[in-house]
C-alpha positions, 0 to 999 in steps of 0.5 A: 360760397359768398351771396355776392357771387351766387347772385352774379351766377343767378344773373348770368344764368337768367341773362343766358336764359334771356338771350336763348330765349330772344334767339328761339323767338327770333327764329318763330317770328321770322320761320315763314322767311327762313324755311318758307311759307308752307308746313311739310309734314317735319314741321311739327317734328322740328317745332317738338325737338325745338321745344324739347331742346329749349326745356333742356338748355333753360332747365340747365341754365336755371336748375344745372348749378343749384343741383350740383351744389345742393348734390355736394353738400351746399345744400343751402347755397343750392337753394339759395341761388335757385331762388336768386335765379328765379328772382332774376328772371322775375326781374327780366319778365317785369322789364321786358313787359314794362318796355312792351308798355312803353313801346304801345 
């Protein structure tokens, strides 16, 4: 596989990740609109399943693809795009801190 598209995977992974973390964030900081001001006793249940299904969408998002590459036998474009992908994310942190800078 090319550098060319393992890094277009990379940034498309990272930018899924991005966004589904954007949407998780919204629903926290709008929580007390949407489910009201009080806990009940499945507040932490939900806040648990909600942060187990997000260790499942962003591990697949970020190791799905690399682990199947490296399973059949592209071990080093497995490695590669892991890296790429970390790489990317790194990116989106710095840009998202550099617009939180910004916005002070």
């Amino acid at each position: 596989m090319k550098n060319s598209k393992l890094i277009m995977i990379a940034i498309l992974n990272s930018l899924g990740v991005a966004v589904y973390v954007f949407l998780v964030s919204l629903i926290m900081n709008h929580g007390s609109k949407i489910f009201g001001e009080k806990d009940t006793a499945i507040t932490p249940v939900a806040v648990l399943l909600l942060f187990v299904l997000s260790a499942l969408v962003t591990s697949g998002l970020v190791l799905g693809r690399p682990i199947m590459l490296y399973l059949d036998g592209q071990k080093k474009e497995g490695v590669k795009l892991l890296i790429y992908t970390g790489l990317s994310l790194f990116v989106l942190v710095i840009l998202t801190f550099s617009i939180m800078a910004l916005m002070k």
